[in-house]
CHARMM-style PDB file with segment names, atoms N, HN, CA, C and O in Angstrom:
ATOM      1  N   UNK     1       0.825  -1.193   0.000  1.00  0.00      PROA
ATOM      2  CA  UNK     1       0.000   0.000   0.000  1.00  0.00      PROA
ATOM      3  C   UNK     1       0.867   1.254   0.000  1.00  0.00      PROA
ATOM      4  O   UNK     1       0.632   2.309  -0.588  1.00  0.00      PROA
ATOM      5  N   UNK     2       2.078   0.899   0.887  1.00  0.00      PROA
ATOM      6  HN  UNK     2       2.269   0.042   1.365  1.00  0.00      PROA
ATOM      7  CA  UNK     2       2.357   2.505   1.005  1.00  0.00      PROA
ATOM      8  C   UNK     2       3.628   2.786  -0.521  1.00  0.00      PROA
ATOM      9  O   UNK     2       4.072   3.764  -1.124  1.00  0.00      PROA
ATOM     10  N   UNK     3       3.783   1.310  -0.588  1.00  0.00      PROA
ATOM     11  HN  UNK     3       3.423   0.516  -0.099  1.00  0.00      PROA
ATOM     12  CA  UNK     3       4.919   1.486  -1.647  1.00  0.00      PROA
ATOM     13  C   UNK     3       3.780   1.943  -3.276  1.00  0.00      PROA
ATOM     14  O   UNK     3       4.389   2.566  -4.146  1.00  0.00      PROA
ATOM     15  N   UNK     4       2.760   1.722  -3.471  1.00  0.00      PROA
ATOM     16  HN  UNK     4       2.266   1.215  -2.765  1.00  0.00      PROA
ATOM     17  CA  UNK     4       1.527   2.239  -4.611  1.00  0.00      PROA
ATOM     18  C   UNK     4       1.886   3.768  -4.288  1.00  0.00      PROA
ATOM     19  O   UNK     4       2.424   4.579  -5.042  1.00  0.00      PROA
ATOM     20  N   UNK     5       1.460   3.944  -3.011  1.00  0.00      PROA
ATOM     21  HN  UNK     5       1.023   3.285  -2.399  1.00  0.00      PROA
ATOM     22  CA  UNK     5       1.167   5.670  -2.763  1.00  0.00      PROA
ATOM     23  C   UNK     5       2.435   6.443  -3.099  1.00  0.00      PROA
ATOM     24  O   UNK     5       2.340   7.577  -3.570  1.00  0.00      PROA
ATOM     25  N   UNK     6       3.812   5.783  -2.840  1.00  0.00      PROA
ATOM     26  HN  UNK     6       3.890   4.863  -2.457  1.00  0.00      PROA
ATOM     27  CA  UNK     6       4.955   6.269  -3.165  1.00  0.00      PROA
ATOM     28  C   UNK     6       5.012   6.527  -4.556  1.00  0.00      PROA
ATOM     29  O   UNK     6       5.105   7.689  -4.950  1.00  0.00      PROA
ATOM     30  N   UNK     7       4.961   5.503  -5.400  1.00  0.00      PROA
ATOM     31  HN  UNK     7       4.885   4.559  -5.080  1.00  0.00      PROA
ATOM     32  CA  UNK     7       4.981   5.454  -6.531  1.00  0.00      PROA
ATOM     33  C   UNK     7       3.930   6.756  -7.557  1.00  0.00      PROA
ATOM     34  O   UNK     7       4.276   7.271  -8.620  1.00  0.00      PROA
ATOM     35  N   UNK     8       2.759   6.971  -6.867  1.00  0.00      PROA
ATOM     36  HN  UNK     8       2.478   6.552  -6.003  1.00  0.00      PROA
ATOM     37  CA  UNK     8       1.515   8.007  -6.881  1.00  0.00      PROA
ATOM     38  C   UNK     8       2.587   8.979  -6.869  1.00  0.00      PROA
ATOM     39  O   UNK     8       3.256   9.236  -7.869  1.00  0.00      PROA
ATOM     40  N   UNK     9       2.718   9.412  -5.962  1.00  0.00      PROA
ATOM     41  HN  UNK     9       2.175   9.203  -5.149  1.00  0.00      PROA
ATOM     42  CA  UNK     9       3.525  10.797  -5.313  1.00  0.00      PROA
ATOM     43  C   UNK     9       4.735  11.033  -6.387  1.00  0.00      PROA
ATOM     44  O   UNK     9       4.903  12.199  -6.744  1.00  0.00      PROA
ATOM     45  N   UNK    10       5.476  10.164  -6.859  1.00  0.00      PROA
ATOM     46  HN  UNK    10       5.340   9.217  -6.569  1.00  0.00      PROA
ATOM     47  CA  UNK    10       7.088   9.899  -7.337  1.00  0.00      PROA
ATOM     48  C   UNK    10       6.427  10.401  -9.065  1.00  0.00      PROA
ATOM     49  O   UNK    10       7.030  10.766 -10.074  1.00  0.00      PROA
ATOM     50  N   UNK    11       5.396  10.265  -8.866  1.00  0.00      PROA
ATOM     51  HN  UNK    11       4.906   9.969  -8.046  1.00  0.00      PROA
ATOM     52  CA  UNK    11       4.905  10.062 -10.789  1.00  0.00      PROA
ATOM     53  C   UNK    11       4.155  11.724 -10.765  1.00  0.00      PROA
ATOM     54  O   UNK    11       4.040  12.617 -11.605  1.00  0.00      PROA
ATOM     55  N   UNK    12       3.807  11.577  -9.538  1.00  0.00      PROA
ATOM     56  HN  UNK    12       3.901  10.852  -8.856  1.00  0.00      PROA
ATOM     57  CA  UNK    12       2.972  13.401  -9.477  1.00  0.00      PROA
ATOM     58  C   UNK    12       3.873  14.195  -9.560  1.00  0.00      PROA
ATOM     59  O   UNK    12       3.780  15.052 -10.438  1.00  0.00      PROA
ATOM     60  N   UNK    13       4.818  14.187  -8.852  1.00  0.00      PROA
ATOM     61  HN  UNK    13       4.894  13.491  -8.138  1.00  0.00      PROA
ATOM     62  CA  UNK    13       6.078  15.100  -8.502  1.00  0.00      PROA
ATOM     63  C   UNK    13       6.645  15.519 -10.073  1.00  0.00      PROA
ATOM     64  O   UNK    13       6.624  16.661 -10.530  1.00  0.00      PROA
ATOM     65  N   UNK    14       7.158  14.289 -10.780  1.00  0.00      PROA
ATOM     66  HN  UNK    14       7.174  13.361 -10.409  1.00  0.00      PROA
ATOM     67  CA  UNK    14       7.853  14.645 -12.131  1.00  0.00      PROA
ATOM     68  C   UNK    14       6.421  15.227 -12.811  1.00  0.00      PROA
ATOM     69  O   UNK    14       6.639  16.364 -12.391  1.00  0.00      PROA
ATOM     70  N   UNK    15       5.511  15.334 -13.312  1.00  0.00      PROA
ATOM     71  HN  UNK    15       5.334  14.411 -13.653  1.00  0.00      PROA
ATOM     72  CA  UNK    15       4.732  15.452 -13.920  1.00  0.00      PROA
ATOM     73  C   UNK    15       4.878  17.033 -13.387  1.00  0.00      PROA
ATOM     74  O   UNK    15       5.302  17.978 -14.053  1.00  0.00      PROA
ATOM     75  N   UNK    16       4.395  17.058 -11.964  1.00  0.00      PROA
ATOM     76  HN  UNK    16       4.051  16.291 -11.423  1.00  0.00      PROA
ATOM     77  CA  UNK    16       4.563  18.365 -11.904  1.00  0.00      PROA
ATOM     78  C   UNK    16       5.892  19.529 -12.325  1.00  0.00      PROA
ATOM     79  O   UNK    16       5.964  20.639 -12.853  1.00  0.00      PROA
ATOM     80  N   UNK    17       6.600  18.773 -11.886  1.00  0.00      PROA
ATOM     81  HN  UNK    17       6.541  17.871 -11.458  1.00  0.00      PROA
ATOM     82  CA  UNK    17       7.899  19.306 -12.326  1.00  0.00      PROA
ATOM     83  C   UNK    17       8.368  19.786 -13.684  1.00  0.00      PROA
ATOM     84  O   UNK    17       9.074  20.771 -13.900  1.00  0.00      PROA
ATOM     85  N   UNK    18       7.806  18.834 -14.671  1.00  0.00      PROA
ATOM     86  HN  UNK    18       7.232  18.034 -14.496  1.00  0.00      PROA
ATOM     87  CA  UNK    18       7.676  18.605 -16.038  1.00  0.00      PROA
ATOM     88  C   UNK    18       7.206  20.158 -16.621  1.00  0.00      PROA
ATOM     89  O   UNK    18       7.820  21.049 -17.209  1.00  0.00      PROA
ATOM     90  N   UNK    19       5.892  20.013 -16.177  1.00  0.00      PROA
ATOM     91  HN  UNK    19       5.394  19.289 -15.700  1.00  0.00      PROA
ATOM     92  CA  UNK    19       5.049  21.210 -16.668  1.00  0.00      PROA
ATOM     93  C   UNK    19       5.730  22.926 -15.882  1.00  0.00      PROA
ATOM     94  O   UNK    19       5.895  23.968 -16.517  1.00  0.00      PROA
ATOM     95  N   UNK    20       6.033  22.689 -14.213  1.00  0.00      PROA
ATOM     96  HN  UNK    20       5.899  21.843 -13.698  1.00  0.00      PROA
ATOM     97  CA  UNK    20       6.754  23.711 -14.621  1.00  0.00      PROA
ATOM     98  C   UNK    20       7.635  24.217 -15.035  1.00  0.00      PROA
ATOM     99  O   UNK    20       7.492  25.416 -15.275  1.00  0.00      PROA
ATOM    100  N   UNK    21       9.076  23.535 -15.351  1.00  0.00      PROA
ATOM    101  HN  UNK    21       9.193  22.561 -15.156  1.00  0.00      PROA
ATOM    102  CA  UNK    21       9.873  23.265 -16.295  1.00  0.00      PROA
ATOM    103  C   UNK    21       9.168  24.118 -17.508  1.00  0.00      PROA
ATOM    104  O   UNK    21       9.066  25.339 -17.628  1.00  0.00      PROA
ATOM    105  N   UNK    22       8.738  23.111 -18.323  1.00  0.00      PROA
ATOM    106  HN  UNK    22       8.821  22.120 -18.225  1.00  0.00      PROA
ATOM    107  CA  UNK    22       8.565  23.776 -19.404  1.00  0.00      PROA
ATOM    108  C   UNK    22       7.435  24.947 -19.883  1.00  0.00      PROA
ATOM    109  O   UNK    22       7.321  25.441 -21.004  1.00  0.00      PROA
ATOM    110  N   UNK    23       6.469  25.288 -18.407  1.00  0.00      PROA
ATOM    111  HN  UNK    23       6.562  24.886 -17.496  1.00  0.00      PROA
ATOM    112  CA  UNK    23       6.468  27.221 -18.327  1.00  0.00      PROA
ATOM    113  C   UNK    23       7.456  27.890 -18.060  1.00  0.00      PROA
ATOM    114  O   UNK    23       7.201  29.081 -18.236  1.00  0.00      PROA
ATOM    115  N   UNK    24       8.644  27.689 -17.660  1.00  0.00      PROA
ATOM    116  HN  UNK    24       8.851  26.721 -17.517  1.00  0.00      PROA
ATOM    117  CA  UNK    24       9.739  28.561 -17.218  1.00  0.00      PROA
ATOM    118  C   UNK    24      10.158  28.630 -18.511  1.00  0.00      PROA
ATOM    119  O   UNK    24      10.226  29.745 -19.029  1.00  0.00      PROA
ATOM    120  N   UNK    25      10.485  27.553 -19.204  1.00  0.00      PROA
ATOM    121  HN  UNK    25      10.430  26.648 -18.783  1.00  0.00      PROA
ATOM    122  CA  UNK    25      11.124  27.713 -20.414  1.00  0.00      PROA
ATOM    123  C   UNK    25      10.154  28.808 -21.720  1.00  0.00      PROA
ATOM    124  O   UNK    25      10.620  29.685 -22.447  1.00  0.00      PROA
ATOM    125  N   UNK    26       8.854  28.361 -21.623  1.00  0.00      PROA
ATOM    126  HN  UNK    26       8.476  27.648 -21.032  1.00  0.00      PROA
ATOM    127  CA  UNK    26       8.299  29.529 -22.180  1.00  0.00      PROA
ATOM    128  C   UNK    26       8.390  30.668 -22.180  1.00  0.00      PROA
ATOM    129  O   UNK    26       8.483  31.492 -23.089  1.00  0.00      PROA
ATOM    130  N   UNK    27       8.366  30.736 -21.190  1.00  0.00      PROA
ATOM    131  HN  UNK    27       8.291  30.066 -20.451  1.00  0.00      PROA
ATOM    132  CA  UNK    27       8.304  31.969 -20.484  1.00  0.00      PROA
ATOM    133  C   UNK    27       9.487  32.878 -20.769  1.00  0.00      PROA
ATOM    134  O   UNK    27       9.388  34.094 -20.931  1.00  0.00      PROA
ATOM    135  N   UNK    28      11.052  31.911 -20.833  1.00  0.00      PROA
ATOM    136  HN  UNK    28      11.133  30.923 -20.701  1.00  0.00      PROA
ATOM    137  CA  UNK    28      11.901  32.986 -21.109  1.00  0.00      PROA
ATOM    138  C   UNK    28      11.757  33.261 -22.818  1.00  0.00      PROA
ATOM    139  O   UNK    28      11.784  34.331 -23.427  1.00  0.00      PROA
ATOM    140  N   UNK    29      11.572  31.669 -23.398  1.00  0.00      PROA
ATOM    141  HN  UNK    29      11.550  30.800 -22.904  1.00  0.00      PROA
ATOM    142  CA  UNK    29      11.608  32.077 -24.911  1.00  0.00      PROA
ATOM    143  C   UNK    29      10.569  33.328 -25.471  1.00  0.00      PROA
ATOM    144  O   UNK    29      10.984  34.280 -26.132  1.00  0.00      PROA
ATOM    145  N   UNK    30       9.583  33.192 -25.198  1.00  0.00      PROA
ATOM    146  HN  UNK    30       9.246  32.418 -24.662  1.00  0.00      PROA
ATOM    147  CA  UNK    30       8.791  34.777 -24.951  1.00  0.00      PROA
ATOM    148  C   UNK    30       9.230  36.005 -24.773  1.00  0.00      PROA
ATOM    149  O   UNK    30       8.946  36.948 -25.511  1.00  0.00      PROA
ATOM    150  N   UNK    31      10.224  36.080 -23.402  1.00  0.00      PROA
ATOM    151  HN  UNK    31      10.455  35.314 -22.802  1.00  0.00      PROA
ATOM    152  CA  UNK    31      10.965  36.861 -23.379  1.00  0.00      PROA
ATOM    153  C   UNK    31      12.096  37.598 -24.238  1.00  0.00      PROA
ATOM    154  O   UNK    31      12.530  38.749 -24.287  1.00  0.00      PROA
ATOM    155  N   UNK    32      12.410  36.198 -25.000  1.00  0.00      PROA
ATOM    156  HN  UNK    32      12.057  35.263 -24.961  1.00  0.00      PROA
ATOM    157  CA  UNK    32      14.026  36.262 -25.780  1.00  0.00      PROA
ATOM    158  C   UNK    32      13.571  36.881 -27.250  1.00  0.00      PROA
ATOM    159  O   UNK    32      14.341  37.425 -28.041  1.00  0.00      PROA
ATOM    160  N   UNK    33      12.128  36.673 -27.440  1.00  0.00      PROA
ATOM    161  HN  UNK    33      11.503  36.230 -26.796  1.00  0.00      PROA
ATOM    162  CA  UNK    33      11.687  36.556 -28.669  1.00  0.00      PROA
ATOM    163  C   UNK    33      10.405  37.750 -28.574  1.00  0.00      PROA
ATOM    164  O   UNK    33       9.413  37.496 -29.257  1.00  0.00      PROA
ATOM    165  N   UNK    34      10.391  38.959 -27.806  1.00  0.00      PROA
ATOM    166  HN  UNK    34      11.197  39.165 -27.251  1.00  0.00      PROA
ATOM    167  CA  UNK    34       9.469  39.674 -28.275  1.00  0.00      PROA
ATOM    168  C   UNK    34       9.607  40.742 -28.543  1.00  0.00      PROA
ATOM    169  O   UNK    34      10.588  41.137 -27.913  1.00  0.00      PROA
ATOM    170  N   UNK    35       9.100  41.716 -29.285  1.00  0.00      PROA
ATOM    171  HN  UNK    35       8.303  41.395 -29.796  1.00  0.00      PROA
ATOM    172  CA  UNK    35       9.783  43.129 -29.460  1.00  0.00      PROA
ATOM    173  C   UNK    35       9.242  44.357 -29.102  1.00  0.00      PROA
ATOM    174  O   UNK    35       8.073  44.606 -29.397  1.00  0.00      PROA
ATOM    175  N   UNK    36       9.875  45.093 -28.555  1.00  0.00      PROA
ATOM    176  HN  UNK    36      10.825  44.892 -28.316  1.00  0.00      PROA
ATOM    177  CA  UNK    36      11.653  44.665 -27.883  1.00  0.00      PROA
ATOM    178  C   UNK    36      11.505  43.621 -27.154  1.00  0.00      PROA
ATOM    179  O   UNK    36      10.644  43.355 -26.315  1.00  0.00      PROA
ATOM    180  N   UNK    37      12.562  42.934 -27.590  1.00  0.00      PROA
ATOM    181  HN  UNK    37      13.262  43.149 -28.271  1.00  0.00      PROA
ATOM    182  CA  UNK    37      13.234  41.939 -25.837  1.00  0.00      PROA
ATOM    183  C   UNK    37      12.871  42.351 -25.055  1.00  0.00      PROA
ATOM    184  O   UNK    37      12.850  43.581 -25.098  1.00  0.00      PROA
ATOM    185  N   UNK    38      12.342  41.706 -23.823  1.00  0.00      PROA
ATOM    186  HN  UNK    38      12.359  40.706 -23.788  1.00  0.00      PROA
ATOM    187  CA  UNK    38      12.234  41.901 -22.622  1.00  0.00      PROA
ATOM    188  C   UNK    38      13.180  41.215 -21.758  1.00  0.00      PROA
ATOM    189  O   UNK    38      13.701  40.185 -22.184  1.00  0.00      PROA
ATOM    190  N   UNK    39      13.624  41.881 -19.982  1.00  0.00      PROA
ATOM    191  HN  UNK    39      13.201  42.718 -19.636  1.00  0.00      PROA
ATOM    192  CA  UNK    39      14.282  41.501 -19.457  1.00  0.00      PROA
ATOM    193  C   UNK    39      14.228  40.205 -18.696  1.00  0.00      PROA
ATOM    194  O   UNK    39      13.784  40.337 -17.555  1.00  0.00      PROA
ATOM    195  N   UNK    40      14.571  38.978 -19.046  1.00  0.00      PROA
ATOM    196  HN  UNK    40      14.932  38.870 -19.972  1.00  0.00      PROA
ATOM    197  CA  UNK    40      13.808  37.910 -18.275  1.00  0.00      PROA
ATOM    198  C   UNK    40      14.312  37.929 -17.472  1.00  0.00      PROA
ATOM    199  O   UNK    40      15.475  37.537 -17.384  1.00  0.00      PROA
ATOM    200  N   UNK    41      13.547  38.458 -16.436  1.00  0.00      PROA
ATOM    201  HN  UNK    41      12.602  38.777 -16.508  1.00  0.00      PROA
ATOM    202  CA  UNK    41      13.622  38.388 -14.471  1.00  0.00      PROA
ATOM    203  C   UNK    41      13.166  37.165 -13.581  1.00  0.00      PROA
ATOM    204  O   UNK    41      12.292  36.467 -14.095  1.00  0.00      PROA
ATOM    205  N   UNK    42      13.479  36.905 -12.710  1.00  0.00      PROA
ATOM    206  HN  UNK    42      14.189  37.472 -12.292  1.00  0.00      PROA
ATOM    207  CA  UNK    42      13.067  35.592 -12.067  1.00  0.00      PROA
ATOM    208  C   UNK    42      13.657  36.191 -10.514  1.00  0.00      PROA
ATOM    209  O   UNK    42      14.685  36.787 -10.191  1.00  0.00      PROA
ATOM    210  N   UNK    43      12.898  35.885 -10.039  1.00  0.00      PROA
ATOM    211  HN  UNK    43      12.063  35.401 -10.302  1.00  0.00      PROA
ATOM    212  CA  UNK    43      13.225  36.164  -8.333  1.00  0.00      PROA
ATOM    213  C   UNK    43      13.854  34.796  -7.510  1.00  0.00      PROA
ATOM    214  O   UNK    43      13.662  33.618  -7.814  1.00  0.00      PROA
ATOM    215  N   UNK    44      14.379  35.143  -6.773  1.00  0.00      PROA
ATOM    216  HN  UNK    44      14.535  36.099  -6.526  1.00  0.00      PROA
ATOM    217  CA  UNK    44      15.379  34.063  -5.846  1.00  0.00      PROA
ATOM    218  C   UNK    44      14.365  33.474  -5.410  1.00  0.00      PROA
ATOM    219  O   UNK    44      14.580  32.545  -6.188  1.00  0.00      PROA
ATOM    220  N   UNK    45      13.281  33.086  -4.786  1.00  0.00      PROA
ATOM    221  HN  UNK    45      13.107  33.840  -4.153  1.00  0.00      PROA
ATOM    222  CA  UNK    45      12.489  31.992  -4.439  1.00  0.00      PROA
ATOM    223  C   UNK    45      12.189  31.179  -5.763  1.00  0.00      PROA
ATOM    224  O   UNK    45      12.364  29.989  -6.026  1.00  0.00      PROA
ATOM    225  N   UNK    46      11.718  32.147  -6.450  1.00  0.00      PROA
ATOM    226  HN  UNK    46      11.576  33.114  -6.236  1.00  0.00      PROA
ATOM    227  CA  UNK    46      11.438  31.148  -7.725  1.00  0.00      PROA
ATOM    228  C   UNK    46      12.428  30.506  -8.515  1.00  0.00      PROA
ATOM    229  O   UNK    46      12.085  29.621  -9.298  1.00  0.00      PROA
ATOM    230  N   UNK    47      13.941  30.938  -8.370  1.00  0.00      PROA
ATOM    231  HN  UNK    47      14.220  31.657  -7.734  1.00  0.00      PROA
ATOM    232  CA  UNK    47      14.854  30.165  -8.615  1.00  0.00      PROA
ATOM    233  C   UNK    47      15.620  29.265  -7.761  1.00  0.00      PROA
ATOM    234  O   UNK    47      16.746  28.973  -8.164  1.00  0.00      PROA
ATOM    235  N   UNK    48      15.171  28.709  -6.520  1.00  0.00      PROA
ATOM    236  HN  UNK    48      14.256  28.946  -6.193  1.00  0.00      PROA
ATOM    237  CA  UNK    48      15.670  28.125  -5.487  1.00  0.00      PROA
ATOM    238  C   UNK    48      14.353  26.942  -6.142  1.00  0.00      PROA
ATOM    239  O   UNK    48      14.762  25.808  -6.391  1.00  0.00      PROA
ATOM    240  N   UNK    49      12.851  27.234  -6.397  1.00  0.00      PROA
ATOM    241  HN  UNK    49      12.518  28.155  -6.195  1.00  0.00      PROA
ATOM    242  CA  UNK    49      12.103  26.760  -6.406  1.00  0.00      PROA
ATOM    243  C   UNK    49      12.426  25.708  -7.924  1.00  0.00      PROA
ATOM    244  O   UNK    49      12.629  24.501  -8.047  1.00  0.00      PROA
ATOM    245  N   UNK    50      12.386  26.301  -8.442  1.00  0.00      PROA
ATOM    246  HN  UNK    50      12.221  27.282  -8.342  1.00  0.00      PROA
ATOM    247  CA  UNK    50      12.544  25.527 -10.030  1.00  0.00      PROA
ATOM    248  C   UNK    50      14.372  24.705 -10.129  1.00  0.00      PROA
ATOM    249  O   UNK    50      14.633  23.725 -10.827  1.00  0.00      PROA
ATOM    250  N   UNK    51      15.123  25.264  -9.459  1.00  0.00      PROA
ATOM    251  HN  UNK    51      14.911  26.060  -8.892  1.00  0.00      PROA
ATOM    252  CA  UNK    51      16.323  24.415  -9.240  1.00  0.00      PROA
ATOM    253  C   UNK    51      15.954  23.245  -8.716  1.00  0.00      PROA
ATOM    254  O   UNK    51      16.458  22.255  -9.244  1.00  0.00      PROA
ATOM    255  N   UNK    52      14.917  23.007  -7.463  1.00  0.00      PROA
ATOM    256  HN  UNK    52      14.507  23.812  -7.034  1.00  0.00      PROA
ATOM    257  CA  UNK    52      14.893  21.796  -6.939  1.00  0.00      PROA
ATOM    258  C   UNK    52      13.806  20.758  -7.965  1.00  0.00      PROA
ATOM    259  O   UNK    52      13.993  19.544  -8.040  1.00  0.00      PROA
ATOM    260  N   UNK    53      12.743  21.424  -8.662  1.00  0.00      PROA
ATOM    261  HN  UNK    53      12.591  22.411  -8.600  1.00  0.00      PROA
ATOM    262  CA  UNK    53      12.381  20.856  -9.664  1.00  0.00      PROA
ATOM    263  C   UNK    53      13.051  20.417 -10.449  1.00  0.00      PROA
ATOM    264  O   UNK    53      12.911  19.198 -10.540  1.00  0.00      PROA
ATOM    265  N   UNK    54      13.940  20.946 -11.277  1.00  0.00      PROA
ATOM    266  HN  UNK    54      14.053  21.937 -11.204  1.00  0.00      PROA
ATOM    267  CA  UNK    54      14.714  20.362 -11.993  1.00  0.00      PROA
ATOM    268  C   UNK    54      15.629  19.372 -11.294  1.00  0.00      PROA
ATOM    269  O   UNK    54      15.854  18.418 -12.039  1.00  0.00      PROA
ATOM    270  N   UNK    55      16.078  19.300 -10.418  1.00  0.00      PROA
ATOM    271  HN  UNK    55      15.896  20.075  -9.813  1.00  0.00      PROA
ATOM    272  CA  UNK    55      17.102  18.681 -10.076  1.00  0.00      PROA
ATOM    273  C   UNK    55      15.866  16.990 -10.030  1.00  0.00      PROA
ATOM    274  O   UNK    55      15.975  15.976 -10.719  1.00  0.00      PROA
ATOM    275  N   UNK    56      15.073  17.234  -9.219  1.00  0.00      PROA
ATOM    276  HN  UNK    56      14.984  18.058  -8.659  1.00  0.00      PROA
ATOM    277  CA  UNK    56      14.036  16.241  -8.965  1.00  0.00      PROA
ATOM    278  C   UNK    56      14.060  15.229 -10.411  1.00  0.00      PROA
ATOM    279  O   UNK    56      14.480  14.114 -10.721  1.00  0.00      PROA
ATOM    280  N   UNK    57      13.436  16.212 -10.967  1.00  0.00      PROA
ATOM    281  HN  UNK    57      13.096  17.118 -10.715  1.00  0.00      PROA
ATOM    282  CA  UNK    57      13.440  15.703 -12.377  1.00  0.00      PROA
ATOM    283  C   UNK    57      14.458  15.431 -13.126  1.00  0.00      PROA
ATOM    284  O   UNK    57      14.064  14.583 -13.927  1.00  0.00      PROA
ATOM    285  N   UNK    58      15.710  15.708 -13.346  1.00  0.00      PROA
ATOM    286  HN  UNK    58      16.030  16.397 -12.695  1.00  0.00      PROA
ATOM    287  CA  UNK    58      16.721  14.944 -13.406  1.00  0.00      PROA
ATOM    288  C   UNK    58      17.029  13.688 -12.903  1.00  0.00      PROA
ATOM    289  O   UNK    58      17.411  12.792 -13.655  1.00  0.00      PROA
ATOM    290  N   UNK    59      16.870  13.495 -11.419  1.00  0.00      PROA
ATOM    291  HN  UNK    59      16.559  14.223 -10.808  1.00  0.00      PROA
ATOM    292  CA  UNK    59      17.386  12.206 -10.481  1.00  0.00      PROA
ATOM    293  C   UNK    59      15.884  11.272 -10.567  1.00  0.00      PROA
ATOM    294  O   UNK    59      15.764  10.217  -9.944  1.00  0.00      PROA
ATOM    295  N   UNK    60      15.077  11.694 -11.206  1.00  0.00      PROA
ATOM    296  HN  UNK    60      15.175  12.551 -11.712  1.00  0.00      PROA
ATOM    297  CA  UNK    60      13.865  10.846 -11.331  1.00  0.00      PROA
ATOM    298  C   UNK    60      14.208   9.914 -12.788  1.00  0.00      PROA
ATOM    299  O   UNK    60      14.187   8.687 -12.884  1.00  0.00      PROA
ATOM    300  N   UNK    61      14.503  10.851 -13.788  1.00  0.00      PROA
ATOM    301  HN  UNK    61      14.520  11.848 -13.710  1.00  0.00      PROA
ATOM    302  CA  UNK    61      14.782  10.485 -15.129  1.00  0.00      PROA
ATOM    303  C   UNK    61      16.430   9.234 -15.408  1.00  0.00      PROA
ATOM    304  O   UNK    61      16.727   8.349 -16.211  1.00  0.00      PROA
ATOM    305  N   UNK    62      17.062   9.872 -14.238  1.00  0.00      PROA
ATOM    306  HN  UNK    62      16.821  10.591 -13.585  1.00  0.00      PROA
ATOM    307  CA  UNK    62      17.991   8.954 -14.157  1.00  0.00      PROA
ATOM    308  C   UNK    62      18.003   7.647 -13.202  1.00  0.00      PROA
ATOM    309  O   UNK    62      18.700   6.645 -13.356  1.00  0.00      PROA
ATOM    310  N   UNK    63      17.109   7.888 -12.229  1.00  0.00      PROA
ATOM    311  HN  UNK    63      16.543   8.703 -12.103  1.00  0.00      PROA
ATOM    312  CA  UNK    63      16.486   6.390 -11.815  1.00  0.00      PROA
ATOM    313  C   UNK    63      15.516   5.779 -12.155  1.00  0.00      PROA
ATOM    314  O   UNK    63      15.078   4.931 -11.378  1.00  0.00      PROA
ATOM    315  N   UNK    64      14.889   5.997 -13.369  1.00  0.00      PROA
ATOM    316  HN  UNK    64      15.244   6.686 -14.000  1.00  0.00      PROA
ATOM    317  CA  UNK    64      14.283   5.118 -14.558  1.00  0.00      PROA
ATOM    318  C   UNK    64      15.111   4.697 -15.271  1.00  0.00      PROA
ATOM    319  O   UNK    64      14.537   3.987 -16.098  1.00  0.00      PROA
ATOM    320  N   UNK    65      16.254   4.717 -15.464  1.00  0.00      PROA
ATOM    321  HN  UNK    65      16.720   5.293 -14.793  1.00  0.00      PROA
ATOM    322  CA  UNK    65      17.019   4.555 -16.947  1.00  0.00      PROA
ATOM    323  C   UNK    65      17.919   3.537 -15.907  1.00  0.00      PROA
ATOM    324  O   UNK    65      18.153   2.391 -16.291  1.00  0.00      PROA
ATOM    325  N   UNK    66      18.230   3.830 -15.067  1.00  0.00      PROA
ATOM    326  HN  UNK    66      18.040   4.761 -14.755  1.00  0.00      PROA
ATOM    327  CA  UNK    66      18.808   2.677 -13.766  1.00  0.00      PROA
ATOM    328  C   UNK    66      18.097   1.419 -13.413  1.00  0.00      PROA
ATOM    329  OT1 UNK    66      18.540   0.688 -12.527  1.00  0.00      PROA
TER     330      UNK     66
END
């Protein structure tokens, strides 16, 4: 049971991660790409925040392939 719920949680997490991942990435290409350029800003929580996403999602992607 609790090892299902883990697995729940482990599959939510990347998924979530996934999607914000790739709004951040929008988000700057938007940035990079509108006219004028805009300055793509990101605040220190939100980059403490999306570092650990990514990282998640990295060590998730590499313990599937393990």
């Amino acid at each position: 049971m609790l090892g299902s719920f883990l697995t729940y949680l482990s599959i939510f997490m990347a998924v979530f991660s996934s999607i914000a991942i790739i709004k951040l990435v929008i988000n700057f290409v938007g940035a990079l790409f509108s006219n004028p350029p805009k300055k793509f800003v990101i605040g220190d929580r939100a980059l403490i925040i999306h570092g650990f996403l990514l990282s998640y999602l990295i060590t998730y992607i590499i313990y599937l392939i393990l």
